[in-house]
C-alpha positions in Angstrom: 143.7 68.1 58.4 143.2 66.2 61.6 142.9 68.8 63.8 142.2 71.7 61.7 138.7 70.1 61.5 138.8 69.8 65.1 139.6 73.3 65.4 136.8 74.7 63.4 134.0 71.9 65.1 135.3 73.5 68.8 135.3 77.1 67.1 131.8 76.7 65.7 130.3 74.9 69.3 132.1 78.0 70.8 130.7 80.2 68.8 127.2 78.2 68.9 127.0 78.3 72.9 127.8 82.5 72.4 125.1 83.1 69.8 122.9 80.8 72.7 123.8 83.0 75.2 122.9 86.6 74.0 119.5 85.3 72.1 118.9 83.7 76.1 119.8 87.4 77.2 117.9 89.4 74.9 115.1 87.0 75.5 115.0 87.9 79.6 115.7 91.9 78.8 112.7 91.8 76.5 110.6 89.6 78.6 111.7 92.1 81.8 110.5 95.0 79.5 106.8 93.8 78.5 106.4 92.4 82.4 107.5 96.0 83.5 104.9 97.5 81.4 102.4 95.7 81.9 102.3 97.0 85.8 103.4 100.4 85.4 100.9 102.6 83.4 101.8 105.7 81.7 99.4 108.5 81.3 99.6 112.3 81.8 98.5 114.1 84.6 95.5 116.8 83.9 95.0 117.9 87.7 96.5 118.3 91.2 94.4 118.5 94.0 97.1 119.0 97.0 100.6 117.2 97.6 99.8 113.3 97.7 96.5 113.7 95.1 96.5 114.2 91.2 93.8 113.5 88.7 94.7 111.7 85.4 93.8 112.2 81.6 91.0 109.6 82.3 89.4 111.1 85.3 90.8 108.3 88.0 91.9 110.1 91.3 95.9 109.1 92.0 97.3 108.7 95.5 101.0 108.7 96.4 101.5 105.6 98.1 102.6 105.6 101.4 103.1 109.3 101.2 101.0 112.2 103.0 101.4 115.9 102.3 100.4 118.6 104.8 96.2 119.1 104.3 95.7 122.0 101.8 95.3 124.9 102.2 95.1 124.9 106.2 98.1 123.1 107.3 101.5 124.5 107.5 103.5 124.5 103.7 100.1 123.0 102.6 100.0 125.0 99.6 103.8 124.9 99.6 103.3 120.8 99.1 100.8 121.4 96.1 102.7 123.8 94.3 105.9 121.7 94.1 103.4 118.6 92.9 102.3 121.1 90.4 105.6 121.8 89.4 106.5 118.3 89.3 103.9 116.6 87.1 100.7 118.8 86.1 100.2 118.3 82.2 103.0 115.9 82.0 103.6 112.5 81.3 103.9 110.1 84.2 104.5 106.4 85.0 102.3 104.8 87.7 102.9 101.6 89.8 99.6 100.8 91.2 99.3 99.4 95.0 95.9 99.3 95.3 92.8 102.1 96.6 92.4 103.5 99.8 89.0 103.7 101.5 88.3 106.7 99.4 88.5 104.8 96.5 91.6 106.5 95.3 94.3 104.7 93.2 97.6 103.9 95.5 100.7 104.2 93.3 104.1 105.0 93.4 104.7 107.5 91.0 107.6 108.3 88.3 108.4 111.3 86.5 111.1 109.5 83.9 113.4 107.7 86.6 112.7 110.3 89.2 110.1 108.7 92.5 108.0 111.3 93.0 107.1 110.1 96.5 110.6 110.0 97.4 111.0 113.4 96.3 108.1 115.1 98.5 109.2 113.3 101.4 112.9 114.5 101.4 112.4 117.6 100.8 109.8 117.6 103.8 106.6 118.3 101.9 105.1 114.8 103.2 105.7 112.3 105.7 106.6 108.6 105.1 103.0 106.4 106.5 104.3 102.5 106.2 101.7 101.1 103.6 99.5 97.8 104.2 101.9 96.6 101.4 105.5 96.8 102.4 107.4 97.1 99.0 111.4 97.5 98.1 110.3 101.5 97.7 109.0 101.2 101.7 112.4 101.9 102.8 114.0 104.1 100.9 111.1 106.8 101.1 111.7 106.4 104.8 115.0 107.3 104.5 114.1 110.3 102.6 112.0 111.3 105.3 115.2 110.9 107.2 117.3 113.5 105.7 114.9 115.7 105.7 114.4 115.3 109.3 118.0 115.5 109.8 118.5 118.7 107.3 115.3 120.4 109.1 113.5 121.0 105.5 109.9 121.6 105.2 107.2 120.3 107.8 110.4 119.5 109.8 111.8 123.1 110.0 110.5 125.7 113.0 108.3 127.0 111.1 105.8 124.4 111.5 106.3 123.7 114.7 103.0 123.9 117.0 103.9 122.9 120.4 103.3 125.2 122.3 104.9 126.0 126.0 102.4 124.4 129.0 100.7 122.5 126.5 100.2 118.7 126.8 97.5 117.4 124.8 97.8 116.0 121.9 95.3 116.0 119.2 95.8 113.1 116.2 93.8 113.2 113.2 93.5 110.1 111.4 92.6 110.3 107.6 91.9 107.0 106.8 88.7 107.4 109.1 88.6 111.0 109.3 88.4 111.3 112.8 89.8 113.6 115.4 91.3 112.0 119.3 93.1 114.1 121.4 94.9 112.1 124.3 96.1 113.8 128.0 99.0 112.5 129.4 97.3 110.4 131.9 96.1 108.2 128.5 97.3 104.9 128.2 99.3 105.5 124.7 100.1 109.1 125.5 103.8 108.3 124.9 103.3 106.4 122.1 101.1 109.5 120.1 103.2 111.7 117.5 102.2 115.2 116.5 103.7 115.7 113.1 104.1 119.8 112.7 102.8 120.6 109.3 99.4 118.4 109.4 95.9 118.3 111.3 97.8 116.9 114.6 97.7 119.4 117.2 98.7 120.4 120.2 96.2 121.9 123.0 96.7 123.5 126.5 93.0 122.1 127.4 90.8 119.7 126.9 88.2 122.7 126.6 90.0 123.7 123.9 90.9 120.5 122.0 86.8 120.0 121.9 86.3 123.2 120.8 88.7 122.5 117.6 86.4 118.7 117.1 88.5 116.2 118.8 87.4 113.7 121.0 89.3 112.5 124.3 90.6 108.4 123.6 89.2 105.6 124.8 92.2 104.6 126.6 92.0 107.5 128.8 90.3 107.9 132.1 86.9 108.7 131.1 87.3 108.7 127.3 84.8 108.4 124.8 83.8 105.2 123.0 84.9 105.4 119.4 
């Protein structure tokens, strides 16, 4: 009788410590839940404005984080970009992960149709280029990598199509959205070599500096002679 008692007292702490266990479990699966929701905001999407901008059901202006899709309609695939956001999202029901705003006041989120990262998505299949965000983040990396293969696999902005260089012609012209200004930089500049024309945007190439001011950009400041900014 001894040690059938035993037996059922080390059967029932057994069974005790068990039960302990998966209430403990459900406890951090539930708790992972509500803290999940609690930073990513579901709402459905009522407008697109180009490929890294959307409108939601309650009028606040989206922007993908760390994501940035040719200019519409001008630049090259431009509309491309915005059709494909169009066919991702409009009317539908998304999942946001705010970052932050950007100067414009616009809402910086990753975004999330079911489990599929929209911001990935326009990136690898070149219909936006990876920008590093003021907030690195465990997405940071793998949208660069999507970028990546769509380098490697020449889709979109990446393929000939967009390219703009043209032969004889140095200058490069960089537009910068988060002040909305236009440099262009000769290859006597300081950071010449250190300047990237991304086909598919407002970045240019020019064959003179006649031309370049013609189009609205101003030479650097780290050229000789350049303009104050």
């Amino acid at each position: 009788m001894s040690v059938n008692k035993n037996s059922i007292l080390y059967l029932g702490s057994i069974l005790l410590i068990s039960l302990g266990l998966n209430f403990y479990s459900l406890f951090k699966i539930l708790k992972t839940k509500a803290i999940k929701n609690n930073f990513f905001e579901t709402t459905k999407v009522n407008r697109v404005i180009d490929g890294d901008t959307f409108d939601i059901e309650n009028g606040v202006r989206i922007r993908l984080y760390e994501v940035n899709a040719p200019e519409y309609p001008k630049d090259c695939l431009g509309v491309d970009a915005k059709t494909r956001m169009e066919d991702l999202i409009l009317s539908k029901i998304i999942s946001l992960d705010k970052i932050g705003k950007d100067n414009f006041g616009r809402t910086l989120a990753y975004v999330y149709l079911d489990k599929l990262s929209i911001n990935e998505t326009m990136a690898e299949e070149g219909l936006a280029y990876f920008e590093k965000g003021k907030t690195m983040t465990e997405n940071s990396l793998i949208i660069e990598q999507s970028q990546e293969k769509a380098k490697s696999a020449g889709r979109g902005v990446w393929s000939s199509f967009c390219q703009t260089k043209k032969e004889g012609c140095l200058i490069k012209g960089n537009y910068r959205p988060a002040d909305n200004t236009r440099i262009y930089h000769t290859p006597d500049c300081y950071n010449y070599d250190r300047i990237t024309i991304k086909p598919g945007t407002s970045d240019r190439w020019f064959c003179s500096e006649e031309e370049a001011k013609t189009a609205g950009f101003r030479k650097s400041k780290d050229c000789p002679d350049g303009e104050s900014l």
